[in-house]
N, C-alpha and C positions, 0 to 999 in steps of 0.2 A: 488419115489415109484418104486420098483422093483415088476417084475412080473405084468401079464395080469389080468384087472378083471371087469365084467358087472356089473352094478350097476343098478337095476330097480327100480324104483320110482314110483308107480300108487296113483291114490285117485282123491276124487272130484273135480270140478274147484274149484276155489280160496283156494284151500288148501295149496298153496305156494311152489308147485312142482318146478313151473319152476323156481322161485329165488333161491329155498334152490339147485336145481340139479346143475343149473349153478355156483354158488359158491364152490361146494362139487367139481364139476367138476377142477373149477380153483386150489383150494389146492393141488389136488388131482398131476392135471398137465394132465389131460385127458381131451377127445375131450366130451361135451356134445353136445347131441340131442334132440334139444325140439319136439316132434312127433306130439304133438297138433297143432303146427306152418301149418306142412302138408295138416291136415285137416283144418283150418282154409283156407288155398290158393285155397285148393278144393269148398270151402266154396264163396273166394272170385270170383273163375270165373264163379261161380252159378248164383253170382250178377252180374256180368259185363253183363252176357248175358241174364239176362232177367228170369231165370230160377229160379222157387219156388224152397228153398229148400228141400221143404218137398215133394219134384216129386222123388219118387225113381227110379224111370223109366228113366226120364228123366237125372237124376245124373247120374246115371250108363253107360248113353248111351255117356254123357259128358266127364267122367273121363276117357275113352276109348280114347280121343282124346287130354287130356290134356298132358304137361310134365311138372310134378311137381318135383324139383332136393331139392336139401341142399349145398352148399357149405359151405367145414370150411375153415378159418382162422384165424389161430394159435387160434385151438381149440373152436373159436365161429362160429356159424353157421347163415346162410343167406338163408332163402328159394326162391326158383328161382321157375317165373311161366313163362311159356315159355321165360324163360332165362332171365326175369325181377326180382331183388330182389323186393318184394315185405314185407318184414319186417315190414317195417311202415305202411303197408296199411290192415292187420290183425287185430288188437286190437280193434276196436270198437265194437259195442254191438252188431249190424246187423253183423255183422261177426263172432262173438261168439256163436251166436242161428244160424247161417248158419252151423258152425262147427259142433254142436251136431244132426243138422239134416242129416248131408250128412254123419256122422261116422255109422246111424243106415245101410246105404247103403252096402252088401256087397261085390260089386266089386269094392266101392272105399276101404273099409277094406284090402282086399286083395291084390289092388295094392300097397298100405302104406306099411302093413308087410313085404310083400316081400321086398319094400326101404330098410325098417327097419331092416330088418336082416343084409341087404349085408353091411350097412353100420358098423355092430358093429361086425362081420365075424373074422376081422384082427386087432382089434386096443382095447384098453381098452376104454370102453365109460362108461356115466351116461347118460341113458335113462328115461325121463319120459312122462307118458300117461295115458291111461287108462285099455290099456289092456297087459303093458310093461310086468309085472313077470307071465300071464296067457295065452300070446300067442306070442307075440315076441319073448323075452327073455325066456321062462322057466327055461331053465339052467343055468341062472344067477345065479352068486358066490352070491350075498345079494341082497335082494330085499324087499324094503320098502313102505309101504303104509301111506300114509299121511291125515288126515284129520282134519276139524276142524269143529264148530258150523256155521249151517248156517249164522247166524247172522255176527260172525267174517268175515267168508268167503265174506260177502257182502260188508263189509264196506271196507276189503282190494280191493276186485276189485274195487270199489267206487274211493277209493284212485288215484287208476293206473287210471283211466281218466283224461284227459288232461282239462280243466277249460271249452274247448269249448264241451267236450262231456259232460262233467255234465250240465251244462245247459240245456241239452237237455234229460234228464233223473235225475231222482231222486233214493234216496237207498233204498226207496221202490220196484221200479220197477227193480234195480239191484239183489235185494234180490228176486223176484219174477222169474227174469229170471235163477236163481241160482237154484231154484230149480226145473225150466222145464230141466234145462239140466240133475240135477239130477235124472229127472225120465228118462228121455231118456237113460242115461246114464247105469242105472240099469237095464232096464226093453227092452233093442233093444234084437232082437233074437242074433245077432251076435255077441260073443266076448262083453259081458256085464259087467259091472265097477264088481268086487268083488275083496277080498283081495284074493292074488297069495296061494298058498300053503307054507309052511315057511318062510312066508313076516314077516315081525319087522312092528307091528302097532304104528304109534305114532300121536297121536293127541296135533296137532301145538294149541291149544284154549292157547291165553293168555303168548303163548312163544314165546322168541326172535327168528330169522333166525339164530342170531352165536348159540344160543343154539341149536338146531334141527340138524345142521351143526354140532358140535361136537359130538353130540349125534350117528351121522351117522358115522361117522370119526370111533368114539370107538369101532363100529361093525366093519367096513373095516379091521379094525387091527388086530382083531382076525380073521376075513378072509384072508387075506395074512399072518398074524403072524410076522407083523414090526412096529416099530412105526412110526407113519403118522403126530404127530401134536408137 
């Protein structure tokens, strides 16, 4: 790929952000950045110390003291919580509802974007999040909104559990947590889920990843004006 170009991803959880970014990313041969991962770490030393996540107070007073990083390597990325990757230890369900609560926070918002920016500054990235083409990125070259039916949305995250977290949850309850986050998501005062200003809406219900994935490609192309696939 010739030439520099931001690619913003936003939409609900389980709408396949982060598979479809990270692959787009790999074709592509650019660095992606999962920005959820961040708050997710935010999320996880909420819990380490004892700390509700739904204490705005108290988060904010936290995240002051936190160093939350990203390292890439060769273009994937590893989130470091005071210089632990911490990758494997994000994903589960108490870390997912930790996430959506510590994003309504706005000094943890603030010190994310600010990462967020510096990190896509110099370099061609594919960013996704929730607030990627409305406050990070604005002047992102393309910027894509992704959604799909609750329903769907649930059963893929369902999926991504590991045999010992289903046990311990059903897709009733995955479904149920999909859409507290959705309201959180929508409804926080700060930097709240909506589609970007000239985002490409595409609704993943019932589509492959390589489908969505090429679909995206198709836009990039006429964005740079080369062919990509």
């Amino acid at each position: 790929m010739k030439g520099k170009i931001s690619i913003a991803i936003d939409g609900p959880a389980g709408a396949g952000k982060s598979t479809i970014a990270k692959l787009l990313a790999r074709r592509l041969g650019i660095v992606y950045i999962d920005t959820g991962a961040m708050y997710r770490a935010a999320a996880l030393e909420a819990i380490r110390r004892g700390i509700d996540t739904t204490d705005a107070e108290r988060v904010a007073r936290m995240i002051e003291e936190v160093d939350i990083s990203i390292k890439l390597d060769r273009n994937e990325q590893a989130v470091q919580l005071g210089g632990e990757n911490v990758e494997h230890l994000i994903r589960t369900p108490e870390v997912s509802i930790g996430s959506s609560n510590v994003a309504v926070v706005p000094n943890v918002r603030k010190k994310m974007v600010q990462l967020q920016k510096e990190m896509a500054e110099s370099q061609s990235v594919v960013m996704d999040g929730r607030d990627i083409g409305t406050r990070v990125l604005p002047e992102a070259e393309l910027k894509i909104f992704l959604t799909a039916s609750v329903e769907e949305r649930a059963r893929r995250r369902y999926g991504q559990l590991s045999e010992a977290e289903r046990a311990d949850i059903s897709l009733s309850e995955v479904e149920r947590d999909i859409k507290y986050r959705d309201f959180n998501d929508a409804n926080r005062e700060c930097d709240p889920l909506r589609v970007a200003e000239g985002a490409i809406f595409i609704d993943t219900t019932g589509k492959s990843i390589e489908e969505v994935v090429d679909n995206i490609l198709d836009h990039a192309e006429e964005v740079l004006g080369q062919k990509l696939k």
